[in-house]
LUMVEX-156872 format. One record per residue: residue in one letter; x, y, z of N, C-alpha, C in turn. Coordinates in steps of 0.02 Angstrom, whole numbers, padded with zeros to 5 digits, always signed. Atoms other than C-alpha are relative to their C-alpha. Layout:
BEGIN
aXYZXYZXYZ;...
This chain:
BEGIN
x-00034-00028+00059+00241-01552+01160-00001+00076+00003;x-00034-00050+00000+00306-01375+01166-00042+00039-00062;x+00012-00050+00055+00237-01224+01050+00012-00008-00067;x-00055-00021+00045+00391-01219+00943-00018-00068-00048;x+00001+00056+00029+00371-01413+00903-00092-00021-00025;x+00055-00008+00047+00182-01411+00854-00012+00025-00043;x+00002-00039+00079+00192-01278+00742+00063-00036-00058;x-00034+00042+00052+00336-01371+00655-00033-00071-00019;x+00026+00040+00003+00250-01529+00678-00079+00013-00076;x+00068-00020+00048+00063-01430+00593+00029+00009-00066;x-00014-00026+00062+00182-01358+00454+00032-00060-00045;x-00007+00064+00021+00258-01532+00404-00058-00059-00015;x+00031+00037+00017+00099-01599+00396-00046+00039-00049;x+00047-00028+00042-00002-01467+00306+00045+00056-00036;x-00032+00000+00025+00153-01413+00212-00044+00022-00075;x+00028+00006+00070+00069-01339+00037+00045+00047-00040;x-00047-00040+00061+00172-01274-00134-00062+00067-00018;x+00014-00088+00006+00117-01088-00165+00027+00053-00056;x-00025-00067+00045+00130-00979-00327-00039+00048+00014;x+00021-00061-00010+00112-00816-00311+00029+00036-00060;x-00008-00017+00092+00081-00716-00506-00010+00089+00043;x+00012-00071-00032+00125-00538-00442+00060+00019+00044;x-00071-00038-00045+00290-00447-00372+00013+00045+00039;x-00002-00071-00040+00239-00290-00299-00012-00038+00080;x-00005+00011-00077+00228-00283-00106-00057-00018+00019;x+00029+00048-00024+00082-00361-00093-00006-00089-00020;x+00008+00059+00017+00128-00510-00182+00075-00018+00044;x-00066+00011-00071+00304-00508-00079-00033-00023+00042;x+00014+00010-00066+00223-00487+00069-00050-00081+00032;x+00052+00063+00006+00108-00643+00045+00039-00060+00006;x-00066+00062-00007+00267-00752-00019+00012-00018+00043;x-00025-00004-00084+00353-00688+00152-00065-00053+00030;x+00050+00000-00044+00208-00718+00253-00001-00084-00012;x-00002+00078+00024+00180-00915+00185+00071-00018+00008;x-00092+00010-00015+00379-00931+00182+00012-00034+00072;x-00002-00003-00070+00386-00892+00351-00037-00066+00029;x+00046+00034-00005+00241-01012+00377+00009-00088-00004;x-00027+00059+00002+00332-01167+00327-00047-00021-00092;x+00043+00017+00078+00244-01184+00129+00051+00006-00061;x-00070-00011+00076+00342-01207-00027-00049+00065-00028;x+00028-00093+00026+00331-01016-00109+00029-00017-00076;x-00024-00014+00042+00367-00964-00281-00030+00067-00002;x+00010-00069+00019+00352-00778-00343+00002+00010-00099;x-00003-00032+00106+00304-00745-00548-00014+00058+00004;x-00010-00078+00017+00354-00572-00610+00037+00010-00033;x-00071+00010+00021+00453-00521-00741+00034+00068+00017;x-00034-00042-00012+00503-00357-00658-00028+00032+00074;x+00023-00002-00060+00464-00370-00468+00027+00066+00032;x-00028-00077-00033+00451-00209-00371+00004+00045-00049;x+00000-00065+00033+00441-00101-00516-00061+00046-00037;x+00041-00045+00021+00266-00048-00530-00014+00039+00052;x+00031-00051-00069+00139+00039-00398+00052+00003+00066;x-00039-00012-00050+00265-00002-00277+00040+00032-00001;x-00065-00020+00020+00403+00066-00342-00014+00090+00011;x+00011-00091+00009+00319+00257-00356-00050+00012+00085;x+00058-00013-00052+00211+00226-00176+00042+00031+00041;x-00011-00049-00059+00221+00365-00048+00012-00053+00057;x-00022+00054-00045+00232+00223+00077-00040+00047+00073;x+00031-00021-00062+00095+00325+00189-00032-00062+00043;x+00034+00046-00034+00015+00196+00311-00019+00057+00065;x+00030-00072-00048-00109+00330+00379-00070-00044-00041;x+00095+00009+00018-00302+00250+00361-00051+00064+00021;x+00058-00066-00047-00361+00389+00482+00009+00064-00069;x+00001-00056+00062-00291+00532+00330-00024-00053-00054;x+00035-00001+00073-00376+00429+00173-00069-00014+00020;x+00053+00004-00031-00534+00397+00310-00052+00033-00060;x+00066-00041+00054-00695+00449+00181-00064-00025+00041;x+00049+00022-00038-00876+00424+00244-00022-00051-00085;x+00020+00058+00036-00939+00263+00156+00037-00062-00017;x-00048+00039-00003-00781+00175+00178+00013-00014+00047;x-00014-00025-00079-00795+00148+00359+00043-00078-00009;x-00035+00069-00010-00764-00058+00333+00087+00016-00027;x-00070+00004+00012-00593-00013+00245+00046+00045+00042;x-00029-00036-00064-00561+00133+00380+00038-00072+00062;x+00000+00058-00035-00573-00035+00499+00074-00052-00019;x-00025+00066+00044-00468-00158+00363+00090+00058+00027;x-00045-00076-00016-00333+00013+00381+00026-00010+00066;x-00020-00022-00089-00308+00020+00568+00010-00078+00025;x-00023+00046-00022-00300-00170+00592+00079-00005-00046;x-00067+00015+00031-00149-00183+00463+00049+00044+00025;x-00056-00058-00031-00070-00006+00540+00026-00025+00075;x-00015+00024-00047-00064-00102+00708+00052-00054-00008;x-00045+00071+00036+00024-00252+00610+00079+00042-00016;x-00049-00035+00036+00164-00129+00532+00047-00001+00067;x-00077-00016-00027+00291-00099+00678+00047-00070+00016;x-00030+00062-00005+00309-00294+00710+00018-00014-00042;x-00023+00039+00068+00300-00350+00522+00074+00048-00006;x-00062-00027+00029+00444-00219+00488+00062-00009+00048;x-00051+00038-00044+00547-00276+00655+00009-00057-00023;x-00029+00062+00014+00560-00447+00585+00023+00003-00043;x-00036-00018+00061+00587-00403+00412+00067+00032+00003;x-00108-00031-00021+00743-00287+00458+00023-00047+00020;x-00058+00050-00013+00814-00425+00567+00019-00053-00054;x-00006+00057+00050+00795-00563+00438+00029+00017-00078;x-00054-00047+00060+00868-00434+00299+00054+00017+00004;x-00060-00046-00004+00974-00333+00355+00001+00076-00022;x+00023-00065+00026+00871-00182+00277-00042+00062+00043;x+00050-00066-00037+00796-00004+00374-00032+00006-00046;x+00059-00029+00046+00630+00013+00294-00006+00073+00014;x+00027-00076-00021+00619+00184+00375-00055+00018+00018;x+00058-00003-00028+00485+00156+00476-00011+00059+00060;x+00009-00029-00026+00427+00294+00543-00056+00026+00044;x+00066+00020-00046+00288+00331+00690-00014+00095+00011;x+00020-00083-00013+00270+00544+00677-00075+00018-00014;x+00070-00037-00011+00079+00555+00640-00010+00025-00067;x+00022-00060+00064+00003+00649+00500-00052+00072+00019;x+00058-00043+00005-00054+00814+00481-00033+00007-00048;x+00074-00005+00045-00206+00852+00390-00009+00091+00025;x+00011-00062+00014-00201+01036+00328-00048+00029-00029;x+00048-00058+00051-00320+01175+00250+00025+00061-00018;x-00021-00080+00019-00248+01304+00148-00044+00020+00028;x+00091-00065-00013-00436+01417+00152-00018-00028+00043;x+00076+00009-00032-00569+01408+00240-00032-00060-00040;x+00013+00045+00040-00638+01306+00101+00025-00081+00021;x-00066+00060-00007-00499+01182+00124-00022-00030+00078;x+00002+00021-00070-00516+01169+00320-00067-00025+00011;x+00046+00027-00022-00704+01134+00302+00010-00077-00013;x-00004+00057+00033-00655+00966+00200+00047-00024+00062;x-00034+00047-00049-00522+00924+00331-00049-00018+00038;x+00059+00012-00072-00660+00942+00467-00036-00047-00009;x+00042+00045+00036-00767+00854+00365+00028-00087+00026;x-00007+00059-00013-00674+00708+00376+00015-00019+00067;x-00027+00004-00078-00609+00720+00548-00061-00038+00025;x+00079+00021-00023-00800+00707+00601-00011-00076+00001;x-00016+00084+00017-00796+00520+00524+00055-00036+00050;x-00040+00049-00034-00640+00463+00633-00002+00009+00074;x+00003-00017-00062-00692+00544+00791-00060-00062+00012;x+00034+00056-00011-00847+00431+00760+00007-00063+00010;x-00047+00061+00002-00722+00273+00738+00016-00019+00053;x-00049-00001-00062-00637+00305+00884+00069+00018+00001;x-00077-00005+00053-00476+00359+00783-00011+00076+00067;x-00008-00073-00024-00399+00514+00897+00036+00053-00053;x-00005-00033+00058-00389+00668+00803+00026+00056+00053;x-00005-00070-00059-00310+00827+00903-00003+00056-00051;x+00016-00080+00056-00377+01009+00813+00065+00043+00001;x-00036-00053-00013-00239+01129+00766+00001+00062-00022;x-00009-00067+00019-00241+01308+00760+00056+00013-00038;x-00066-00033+00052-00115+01419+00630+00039-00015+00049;x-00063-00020-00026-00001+01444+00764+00017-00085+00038;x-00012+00064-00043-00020+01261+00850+00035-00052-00060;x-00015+00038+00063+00020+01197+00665+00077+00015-00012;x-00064-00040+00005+00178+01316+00639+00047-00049+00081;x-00046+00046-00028+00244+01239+00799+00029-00069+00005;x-00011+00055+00031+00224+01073+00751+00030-00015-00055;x-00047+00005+00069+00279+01092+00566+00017+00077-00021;x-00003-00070-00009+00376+01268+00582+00016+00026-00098;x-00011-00019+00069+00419+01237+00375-00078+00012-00026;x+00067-00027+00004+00204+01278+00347+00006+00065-00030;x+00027-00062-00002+00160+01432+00254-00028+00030+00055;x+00034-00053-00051+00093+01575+00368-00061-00009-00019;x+00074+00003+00032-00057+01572+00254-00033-00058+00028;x+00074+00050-00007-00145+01398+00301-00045+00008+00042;x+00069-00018-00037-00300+01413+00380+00004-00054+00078;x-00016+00042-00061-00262+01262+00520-00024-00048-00032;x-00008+00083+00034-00288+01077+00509-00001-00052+00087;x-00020+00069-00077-00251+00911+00657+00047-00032-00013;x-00044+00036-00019-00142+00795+00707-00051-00068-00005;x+00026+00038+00002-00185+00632+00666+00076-00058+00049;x-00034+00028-00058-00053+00543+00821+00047-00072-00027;x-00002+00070+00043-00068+00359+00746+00039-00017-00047;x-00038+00028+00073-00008+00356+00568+00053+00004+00004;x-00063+00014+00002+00151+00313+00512+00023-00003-00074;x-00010+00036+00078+00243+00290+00339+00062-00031-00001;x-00045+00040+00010+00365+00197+00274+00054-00009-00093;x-00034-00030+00077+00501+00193+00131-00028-00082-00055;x+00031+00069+00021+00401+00047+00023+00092-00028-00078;x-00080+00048+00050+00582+00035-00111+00030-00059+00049;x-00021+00058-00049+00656-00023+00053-00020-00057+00020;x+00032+00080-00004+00532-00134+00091+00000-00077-00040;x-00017+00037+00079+00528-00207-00094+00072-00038+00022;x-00065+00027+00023+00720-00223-00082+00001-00049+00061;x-00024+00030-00069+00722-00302+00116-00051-00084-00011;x+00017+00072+00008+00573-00441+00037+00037-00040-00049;x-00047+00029+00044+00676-00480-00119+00060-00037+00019;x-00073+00027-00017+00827-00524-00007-00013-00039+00032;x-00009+00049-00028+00746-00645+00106-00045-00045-00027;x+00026+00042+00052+00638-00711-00043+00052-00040-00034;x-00064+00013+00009+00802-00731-00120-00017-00037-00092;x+00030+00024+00051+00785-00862-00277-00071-00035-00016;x+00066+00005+00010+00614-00904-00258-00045+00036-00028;x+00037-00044+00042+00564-00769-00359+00019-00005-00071;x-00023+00018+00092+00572-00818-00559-00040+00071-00031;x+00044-00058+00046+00557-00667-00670-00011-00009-00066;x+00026+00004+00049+00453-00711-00789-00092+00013+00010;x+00106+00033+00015+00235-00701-00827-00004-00060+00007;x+00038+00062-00011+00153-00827-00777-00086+00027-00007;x+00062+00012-00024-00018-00876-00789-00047-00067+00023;x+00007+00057-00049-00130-00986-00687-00020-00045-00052;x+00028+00060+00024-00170-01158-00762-00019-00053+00044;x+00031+00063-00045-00244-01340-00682+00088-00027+00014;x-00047+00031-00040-00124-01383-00567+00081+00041+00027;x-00052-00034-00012-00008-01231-00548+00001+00047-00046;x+00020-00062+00043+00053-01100-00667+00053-00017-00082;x-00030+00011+00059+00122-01079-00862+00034+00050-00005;x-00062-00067+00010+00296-00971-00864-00016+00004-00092;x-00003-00009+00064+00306-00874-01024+00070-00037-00046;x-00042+00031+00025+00467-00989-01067-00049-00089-00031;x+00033+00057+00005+00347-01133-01084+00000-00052+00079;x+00014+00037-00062+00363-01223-00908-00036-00007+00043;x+00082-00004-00039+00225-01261-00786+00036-00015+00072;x-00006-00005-00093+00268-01237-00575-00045-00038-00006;x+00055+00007-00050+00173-01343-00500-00024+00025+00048;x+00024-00056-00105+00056-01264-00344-00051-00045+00025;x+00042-00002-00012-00049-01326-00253-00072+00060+00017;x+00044-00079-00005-00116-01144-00230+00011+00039-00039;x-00024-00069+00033-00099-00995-00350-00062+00053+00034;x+00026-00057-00026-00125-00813-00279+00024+00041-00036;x+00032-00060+00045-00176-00682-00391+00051+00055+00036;x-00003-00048-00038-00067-00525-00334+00012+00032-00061;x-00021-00025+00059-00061-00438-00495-00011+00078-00008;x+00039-00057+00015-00128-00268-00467-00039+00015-00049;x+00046-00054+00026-00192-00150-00582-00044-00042-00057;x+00018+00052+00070-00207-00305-00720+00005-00064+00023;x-00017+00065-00031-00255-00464-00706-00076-00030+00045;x+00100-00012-00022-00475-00433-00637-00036+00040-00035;x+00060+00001+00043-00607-00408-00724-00036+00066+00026;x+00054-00080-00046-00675-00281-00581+00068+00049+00037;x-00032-00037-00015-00508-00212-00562+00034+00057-00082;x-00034-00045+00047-00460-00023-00657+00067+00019-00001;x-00077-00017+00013-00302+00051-00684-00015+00091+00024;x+00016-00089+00008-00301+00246-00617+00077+00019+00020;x-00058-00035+00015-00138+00311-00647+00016+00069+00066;x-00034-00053-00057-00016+00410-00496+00056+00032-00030;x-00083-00022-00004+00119+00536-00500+00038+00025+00058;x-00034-00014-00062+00246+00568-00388+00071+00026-00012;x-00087-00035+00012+00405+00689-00384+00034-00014+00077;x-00046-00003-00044+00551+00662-00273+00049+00050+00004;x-00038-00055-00007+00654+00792-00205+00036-00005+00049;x-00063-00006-00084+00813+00821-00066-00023+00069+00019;x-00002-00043-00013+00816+00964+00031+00020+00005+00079;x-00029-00004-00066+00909+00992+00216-00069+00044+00027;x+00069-00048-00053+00719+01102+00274-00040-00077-00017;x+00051+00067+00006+00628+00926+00246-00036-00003+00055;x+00055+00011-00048+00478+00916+00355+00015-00049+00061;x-00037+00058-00057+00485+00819+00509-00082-00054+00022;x+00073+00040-00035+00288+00748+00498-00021+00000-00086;x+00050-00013+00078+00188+00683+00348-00031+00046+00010;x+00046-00071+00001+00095+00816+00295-00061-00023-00060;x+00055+00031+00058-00080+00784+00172-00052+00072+00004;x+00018-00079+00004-00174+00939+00113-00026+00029-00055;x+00030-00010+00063-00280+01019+00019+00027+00080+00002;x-00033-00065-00007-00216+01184-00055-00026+00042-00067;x+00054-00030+00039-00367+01281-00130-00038-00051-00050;x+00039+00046+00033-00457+01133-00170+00064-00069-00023;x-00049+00042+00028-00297+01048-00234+00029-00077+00041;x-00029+00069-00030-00264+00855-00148+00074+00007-00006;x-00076+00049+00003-00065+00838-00104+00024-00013+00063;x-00052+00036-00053+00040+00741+00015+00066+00027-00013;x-00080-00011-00025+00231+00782+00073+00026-00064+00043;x-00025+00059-00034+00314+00627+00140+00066+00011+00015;x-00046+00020+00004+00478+00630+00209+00062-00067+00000;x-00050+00056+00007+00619+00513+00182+00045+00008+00040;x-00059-00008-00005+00783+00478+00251+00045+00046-00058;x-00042-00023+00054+00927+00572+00195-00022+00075-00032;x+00001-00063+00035+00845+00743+00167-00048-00018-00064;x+00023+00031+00047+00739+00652+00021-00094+00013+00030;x+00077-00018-00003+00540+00714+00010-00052-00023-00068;x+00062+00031+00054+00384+00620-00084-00039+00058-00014;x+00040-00035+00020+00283+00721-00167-00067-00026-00037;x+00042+00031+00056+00111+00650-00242-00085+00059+00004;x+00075-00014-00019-00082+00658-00253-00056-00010-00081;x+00026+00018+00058-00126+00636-00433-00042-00058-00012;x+00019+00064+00019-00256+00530-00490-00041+00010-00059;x+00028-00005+00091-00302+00513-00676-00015-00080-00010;x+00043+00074+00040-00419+00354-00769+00028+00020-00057;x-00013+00019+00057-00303+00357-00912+00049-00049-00005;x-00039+00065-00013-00215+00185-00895+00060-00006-00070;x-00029-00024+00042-00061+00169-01012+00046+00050-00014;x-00039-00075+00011+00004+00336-01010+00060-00036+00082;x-00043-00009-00051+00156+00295-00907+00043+00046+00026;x-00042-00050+00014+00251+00429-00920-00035+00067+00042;x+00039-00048-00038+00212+00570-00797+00010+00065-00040;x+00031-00058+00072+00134+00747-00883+00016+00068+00034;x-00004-00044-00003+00186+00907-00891-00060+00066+00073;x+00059-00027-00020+00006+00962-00801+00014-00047+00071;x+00001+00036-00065+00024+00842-00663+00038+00015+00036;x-00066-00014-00028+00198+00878-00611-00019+00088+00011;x+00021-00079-00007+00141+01087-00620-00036+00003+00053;x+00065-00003-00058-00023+01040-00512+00061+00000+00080;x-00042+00021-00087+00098+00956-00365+00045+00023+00014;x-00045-00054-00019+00234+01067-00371-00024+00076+00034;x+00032-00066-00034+00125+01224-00328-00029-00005+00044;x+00004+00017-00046+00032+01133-00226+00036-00017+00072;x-00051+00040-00046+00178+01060-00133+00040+00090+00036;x-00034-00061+00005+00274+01243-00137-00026+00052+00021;x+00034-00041-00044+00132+01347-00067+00016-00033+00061;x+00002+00019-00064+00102+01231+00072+00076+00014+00060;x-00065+00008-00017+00294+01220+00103+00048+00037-00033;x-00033-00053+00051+00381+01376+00038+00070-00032-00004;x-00079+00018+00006+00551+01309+00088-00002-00075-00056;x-00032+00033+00062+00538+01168-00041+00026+00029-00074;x-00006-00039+00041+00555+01298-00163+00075-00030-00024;x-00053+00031+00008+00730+01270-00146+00064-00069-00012;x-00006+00072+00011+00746+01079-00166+00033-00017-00038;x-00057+00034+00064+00851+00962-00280-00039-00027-00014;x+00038+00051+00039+00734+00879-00406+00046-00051-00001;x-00042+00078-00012+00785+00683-00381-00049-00035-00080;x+00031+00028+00078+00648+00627-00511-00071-00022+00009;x+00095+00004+00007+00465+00595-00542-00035-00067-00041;x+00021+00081+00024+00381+00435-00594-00103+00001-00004;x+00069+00010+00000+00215+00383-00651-00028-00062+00017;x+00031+00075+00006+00110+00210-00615-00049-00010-00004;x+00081+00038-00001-00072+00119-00627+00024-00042+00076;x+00002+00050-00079-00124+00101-00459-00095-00056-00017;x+00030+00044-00004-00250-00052-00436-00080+00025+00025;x+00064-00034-00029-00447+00046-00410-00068-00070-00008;x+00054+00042+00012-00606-00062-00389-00060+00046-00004;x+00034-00058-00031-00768+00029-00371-00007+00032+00072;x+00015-00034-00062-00783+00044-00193+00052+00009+00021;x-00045-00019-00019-00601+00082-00161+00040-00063+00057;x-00030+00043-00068-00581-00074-00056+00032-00072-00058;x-00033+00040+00040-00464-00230-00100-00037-00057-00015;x+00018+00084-00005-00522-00420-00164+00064-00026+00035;x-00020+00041-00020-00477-00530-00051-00029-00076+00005;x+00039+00068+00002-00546-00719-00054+00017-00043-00046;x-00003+00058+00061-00558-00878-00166-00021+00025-00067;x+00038-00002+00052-00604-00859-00345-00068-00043-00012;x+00064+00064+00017-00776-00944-00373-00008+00000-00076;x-00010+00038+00069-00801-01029-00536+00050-00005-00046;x-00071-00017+00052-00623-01034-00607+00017-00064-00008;x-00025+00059+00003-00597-01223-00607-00003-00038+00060;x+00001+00055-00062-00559-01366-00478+00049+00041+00055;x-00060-00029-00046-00416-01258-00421+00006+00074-00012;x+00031-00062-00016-00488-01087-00366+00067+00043+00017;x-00058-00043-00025-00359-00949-00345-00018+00034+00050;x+00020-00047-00052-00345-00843-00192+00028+00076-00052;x-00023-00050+00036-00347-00665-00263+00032+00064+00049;x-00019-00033-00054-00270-00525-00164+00027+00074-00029;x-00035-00047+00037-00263-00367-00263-00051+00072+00016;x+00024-00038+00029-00358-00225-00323+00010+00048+00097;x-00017-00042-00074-00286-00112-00137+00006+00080-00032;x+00014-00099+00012-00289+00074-00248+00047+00007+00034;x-00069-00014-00034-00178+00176-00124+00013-00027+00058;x-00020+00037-00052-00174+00057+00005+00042-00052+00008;x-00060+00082+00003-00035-00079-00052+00033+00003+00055;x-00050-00005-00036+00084-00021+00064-00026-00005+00074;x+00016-00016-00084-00027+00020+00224-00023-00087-00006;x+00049+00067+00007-00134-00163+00183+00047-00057-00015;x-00067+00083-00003+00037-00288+00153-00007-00053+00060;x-00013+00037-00060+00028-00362+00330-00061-00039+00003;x+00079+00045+00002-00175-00391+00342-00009-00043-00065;x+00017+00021+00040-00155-00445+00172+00014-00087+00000;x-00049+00060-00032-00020-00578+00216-00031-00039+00045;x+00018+00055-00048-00112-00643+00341-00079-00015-00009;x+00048+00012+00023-00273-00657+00258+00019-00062-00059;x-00042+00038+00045-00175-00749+00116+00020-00061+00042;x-00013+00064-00029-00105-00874+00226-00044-00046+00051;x+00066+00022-00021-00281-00892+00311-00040-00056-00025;x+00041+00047+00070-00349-00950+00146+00042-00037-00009;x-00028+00071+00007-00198-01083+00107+00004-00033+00046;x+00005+00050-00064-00224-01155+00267-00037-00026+00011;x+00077+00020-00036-00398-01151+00267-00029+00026+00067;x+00011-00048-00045-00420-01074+00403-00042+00061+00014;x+00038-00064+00016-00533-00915+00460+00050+00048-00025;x-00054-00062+00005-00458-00754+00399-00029+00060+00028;x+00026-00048-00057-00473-00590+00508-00066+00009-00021;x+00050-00024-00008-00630-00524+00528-00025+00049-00034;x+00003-00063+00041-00592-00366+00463-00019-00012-00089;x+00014+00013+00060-00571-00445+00289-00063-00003-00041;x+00070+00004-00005-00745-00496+00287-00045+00028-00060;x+00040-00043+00053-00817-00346+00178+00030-00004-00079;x-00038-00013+00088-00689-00374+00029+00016-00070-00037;x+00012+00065+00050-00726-00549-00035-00009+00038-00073;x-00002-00024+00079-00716-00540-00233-00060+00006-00034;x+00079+00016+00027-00893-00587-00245-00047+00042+00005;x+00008-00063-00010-00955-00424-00194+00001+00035-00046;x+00042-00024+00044-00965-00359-00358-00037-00045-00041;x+00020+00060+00022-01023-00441-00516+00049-00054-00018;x-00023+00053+00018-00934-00607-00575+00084+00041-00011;x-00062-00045-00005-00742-00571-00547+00030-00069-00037;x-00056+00063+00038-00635-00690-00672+00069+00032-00027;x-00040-00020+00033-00478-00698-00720+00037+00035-00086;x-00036-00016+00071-00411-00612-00863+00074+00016-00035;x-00067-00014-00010-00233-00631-00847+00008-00022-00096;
């Protein structure tokens, strides 16, 4: 028997129905991922793709958010960034959508002195990894990104990273999800889930992808992010501190530049603030004088998904009933880089099956008692 005909054969026999309560791109990417897999899918949301995803820089750079004490999610990071150029080759063909996957690297700047010790700082951590890091002087920086202030102090090349346009992504899973996605709330019940119309899916599985809401040990910490055009648009992520100040530059297709770095614990406030938008504009506008000149496109706020240790739940729910949910959320700014490992941790657990290795450190059980509170 042939490859092709066992795996059809395994999926006809272990064939399982699959809700998934959660729309953003990691609850897509999960659908996909099981879809693909041969499993009946469903998707509950009543406005898929329009939170954290919707405003994410779409960096997939582990080596630039690298911290010391996060080494396991450094790890969880670099196995999913290896996943990204395949998952987004199949996705385009089976769409018909350019995510805008892009493979230019990140630099990691220091306005000051100040600034460049913190890059170093972290550098130190991924040299220990094994992550390659190349040092750049002012003038080795300027040739690499010639739009740079004169002023920054220097910074590296981080080779590896990559980003990606996560709308596109959103829009390229929506199209080969197709009607399997019902927009409505749901929540989980015995034996599947309860739409807010009154109807109950059956599942044999429900998976938690709810972000910011929806766990007990998951917070809400609020992002902003301005978009801008401009024909001088950078030709490399850029991430940077600029006199202490955290911001990223992302480019897009089309002349189109991300702007973020904000992170506020006031959940609720959707609406992005006068003070936030000031911080990342000056920030953004030192680093990069020529944005000065830019076309404001528009600025957005969201609740990204924080736990305490910055890393995602992944695993079964323990004590929730006979019919345990797999949960797959609380990723902070990692939704976008963590979709692929997530996906295939997700379809680990409805199989039964091991799930990577890497996963390992971000079982749910790892803090205290994680229940639902949808």
């Amino acid at each position: 028997m042939n490859r092709v005909n066992r795996v059809n054969r395994v999926n006809r026999v272990n064939r399982r129905s699959v809700a998934v309560i959660g729309g953003g791109i990691i609850g897509l990417s999960c659908a996909d991922e099981l879809l693909r897999a041969g499993h009946e899918v469903v998707v509950c949301d009543p406005a898929p793709a329009t939170g954290a995803t919707h405003a994410a820089a779409g960096m997939l750079a582990p080596a630039g958010e690298a911290w010391f004490g996060e080494e396991a999610l450094l790890r969880l990071g670099l196995d999913s960034l290896a996943r990204w150029p395949e998952y987004a080759a199949n996705l385009e063909q089976r769409s018909g959508t350019d995510v805008d996957l892009r493979s230019t690297g990140t630099l990691l700047v220091g306005m000051d002195r100040d600034d460049l010790i913190d890059v170093r700082r972290s550098c130190a951590l991924l040299e220990e990894s094994g992550v390659r890091v190349e040092p750049l002087d002012r003038e080795a920086l300027w040739r690499r990104e010639p739009g740079l202030s004169s002023r920054v102090a220097g910074g590296v090349w981080l080779p590896h990273d990559r980003h990606v346009d996560p709308r596109r992504v959103a829009v390229a899973l929506l199209a080969v999800l197709g009607d399997r996605v019902v927009r409505q709330r749901a929540t989980p019940v015995e034996g599947g889930v309860l739409l807010e119309d009154g109807r109950v899916l059956a599942a044999d599985v429900v998976v938690l992808a709810t972000g910011a809401t929806g766990l007990a040990s998951v917070r809400a910490v609020r992002g902003e992010v301005i978009r801008v055009r401009t024909p001088d648009a950078p030709t490399h992520m850029v991430r940077a501190r600029v006199h202490g100040q955290p911001v990223y530059v992302v480019p897009r297709s089309d002349g189109e530049v991300v702007i973020g770095a904000t992170e506020e614990e006031h959940p609720g406030h959707s609406a992005p603030t006068v003070g936030g938008m000031a911080r990342l504009l000056d920030a953004a506008r030192q680093l990069l004088p020529g944005l000065d000149t830019a076309e404001f496109i528009d600025a957005v706020a969201r609740d990204r998904p924080g736990t305490p240790d910055n890393g995602p739940l992944l695993g079964v729910l323990e004590g929730t009933g006979a019919q345990r949910p797999i949960v797959a959320g609380g990723h902070y700014r990692g939704g976008v880089l963590l979709a692929p490992v997530t996906a295939a941790v997700v379809r680990a657990l409805v199989e039964e099956s091991p799930p990577p290795d890497v996963a390992a450190p971000f079982h749910p059980d790892r803090f205290e008692r994680t229940t639902p509170c949808l």
